[in-house]
Every structure is written in C-alpha cells, then in structure tokens.
N, C-alpha and C positions, 0 to 999 in steps of 0.2 A: 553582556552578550548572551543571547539563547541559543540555546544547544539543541538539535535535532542528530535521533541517531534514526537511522534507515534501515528495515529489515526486508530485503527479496531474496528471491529464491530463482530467478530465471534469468532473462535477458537485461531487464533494470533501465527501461526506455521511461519509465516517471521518476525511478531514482536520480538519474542521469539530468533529467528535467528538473528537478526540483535541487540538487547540487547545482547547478548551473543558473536557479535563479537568486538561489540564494549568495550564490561567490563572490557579488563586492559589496552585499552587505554590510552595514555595521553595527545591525542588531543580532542578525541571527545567522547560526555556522552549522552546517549539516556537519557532526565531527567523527562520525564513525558511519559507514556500511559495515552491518548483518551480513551474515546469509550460510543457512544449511544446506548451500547446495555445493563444496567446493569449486563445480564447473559453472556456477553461474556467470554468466558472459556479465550481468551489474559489477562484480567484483573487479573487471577488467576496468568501466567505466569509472566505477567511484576513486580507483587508483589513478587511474589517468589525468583526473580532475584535481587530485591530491587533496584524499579524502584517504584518510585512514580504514581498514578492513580488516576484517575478523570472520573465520569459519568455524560455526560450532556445529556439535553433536548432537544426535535427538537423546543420546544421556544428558551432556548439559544443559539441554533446554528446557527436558522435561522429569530429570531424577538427581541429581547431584548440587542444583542447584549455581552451576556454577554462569551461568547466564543470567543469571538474577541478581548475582553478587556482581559482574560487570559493568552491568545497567546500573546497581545502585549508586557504586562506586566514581559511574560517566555523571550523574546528575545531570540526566537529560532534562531539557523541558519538555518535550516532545518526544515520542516515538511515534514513530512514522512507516506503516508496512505500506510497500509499495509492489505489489504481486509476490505476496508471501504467503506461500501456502499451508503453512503447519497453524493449526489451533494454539493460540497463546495460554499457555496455563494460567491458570486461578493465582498463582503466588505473584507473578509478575503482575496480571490484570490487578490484584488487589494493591500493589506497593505503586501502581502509579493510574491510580482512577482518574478515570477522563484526562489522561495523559496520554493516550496511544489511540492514533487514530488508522482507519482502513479505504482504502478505495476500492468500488465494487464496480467490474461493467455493465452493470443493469440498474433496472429502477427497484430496489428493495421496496417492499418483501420478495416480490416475485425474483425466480431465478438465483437465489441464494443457498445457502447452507454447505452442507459437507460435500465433498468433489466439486460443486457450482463453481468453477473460476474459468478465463479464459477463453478459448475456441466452444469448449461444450456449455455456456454459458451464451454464446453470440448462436452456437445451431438451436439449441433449443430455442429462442427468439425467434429465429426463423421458420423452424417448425412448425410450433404455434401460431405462425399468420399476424404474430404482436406489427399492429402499426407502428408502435414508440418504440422507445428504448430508452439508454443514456448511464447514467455514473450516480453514485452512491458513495458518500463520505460520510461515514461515522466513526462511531465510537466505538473501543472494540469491548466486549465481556465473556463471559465463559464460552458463549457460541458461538459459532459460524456465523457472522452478517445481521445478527441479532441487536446491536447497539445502538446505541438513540443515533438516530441520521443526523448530521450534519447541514447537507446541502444536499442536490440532487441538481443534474443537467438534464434536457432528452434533447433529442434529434429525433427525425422523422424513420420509419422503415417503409422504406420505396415498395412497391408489387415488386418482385422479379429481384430482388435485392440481395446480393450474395454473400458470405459472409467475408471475402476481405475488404468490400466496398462499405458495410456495417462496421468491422472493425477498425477503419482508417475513421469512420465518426467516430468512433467511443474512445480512439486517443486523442483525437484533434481534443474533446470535453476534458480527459482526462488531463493532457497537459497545458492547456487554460487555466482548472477550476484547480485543481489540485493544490500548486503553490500558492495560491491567493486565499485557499481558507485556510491552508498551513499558518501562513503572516496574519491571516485574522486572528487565528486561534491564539495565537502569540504577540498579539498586539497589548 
C-alpha cells in the first residue's frame, strides 16, 4: 500500500478531492493531513473523511526538526502540498527527492514564487489581459514554484472575465489533473 501524506494550510478543497479519490483504493491511502494553520477548514475535511491530522509549528517545521522526524518516521511515498503556503526547507526537500509534489493555479513560470498563490495569482492573470491560464504540477526544491513541472492544464481567459468565473476553471483542472498524476506518480 502507498502512503500519501497531505500538507495545506486553508480551506483543503484538492485535499478533500484527492482523500476522496483515493478512499477505496487498494494501492494507495492518503494516511495523514498537514497543516500550519490550526484553523484550516482541510483539517475539518481530512477528519471527516477519516484521515488522520496533525498541526505543526513554524518551529517544527523549520528549527527543531521535529517535522522532519514525523515524515521520516510515516514513510511516506508521496508528499503531497495541496495549497500550502510555507517554503518546504532544504532537510525535508533533501530526505525525500522527487518525493513531494506542488499544484500551482497558473501556467509556471509565469505567476509564481514568493506571495504568488491563490486570489493574487488569478488578479494578476487578469490584470495582464493573459488569454490562458491553468495548473502546474511539479516537483517541489528549495524555491517557490521552481521544480521540474510535472504536467500543466490551461483553459481559455474570456475578454471580460472575472476572477470567480477564472477560478471555478482552475479548480474544475485542478480537481481532474491532480489525483491522476498523483496515481501516475505512484504507479
């Protein structure tokens, strides 16, 4: 059986999707949600689903080491951020190379790095008059949105196009493509 553990930080609407496709599985069990956000509404979902849950510190995550010892301990196959906003340190990225992947709502490069996630990621797209759009799955490394890509989805950006009508495309890609290169990756 392959293990995925899940790390978000907000609402957890691709956690919740990707628990949910993997649930009568009998290769692969999402066995733990992340998340440094105690109030993250994923927490509520990934319990609901009966998925195990854990809140850590940005000590444990990033000085004590004690998140690292967790993970080593879960012997994940997979780590899995699904809107998790904190930079993955160097100790964790090095103890499980091409082991942890990211989804991005744009087409990397463009619209990525440090703060780029979420709503200010969909206006800037609009700002700039971008025709396309779409999702970005890769691999995570020292930086923000900087690992080898994966896969990549677009969808069209209509004239006149708003951003919750933009963001209802870039979930419909996101909960499509998401669990399906998860299972590739672990095929």
């Amino acid at each position: 059986m392959k293990k995925i553990i899940v790390l978000a930080s907000g609402s957890g609407s691709n956690a919740e999707n990707i628990i949910k496709y993997f649930k009568d599985s009998a290769n692969v069990k999402v066995s733990y949600l992340l998340s440094n956000n105690p109030d993250a509404y994923a927490l509520k979902r990934a319990e609901s689903l009966g998925v195990n849950t854990m809140v850590f510190s940005r000590e444990s995550f990033y000085n004590n080491g004690e998140v690292l010892k967790f993970l080593l301990g879960s012997q994940p196959d997979l780590i899995v951020l699904a809107g998790f906003l904190w930079l993955v340190p160097q100790d964790i990225v090095k103890a499980f190379p091409d082991r942890i992947v990211n989804i991005h709502p744009a087409l990397l490069p463009k619209y990525g790095g440090k703060g780029m996630y979420g709503d200010k990621v969909h206006n800037a797209v609009l700002q700039n008059g971008e025709r396309e759009s779409g999702i970005t799955i890769h691999f995570v490394n020292e930086h923000f949105d900087e690992g080898n890509t994966l896969f990549q989805a677009t969808c069209s950006v209509e004239p006149g196009e708003d951003r919750a009508s933009l963001v209802q495309k870039i979930h419909a890609l996101e909960h499509t493509y998401f669990p399906k290169v998860i299972e590739q990756l672990l095929a």
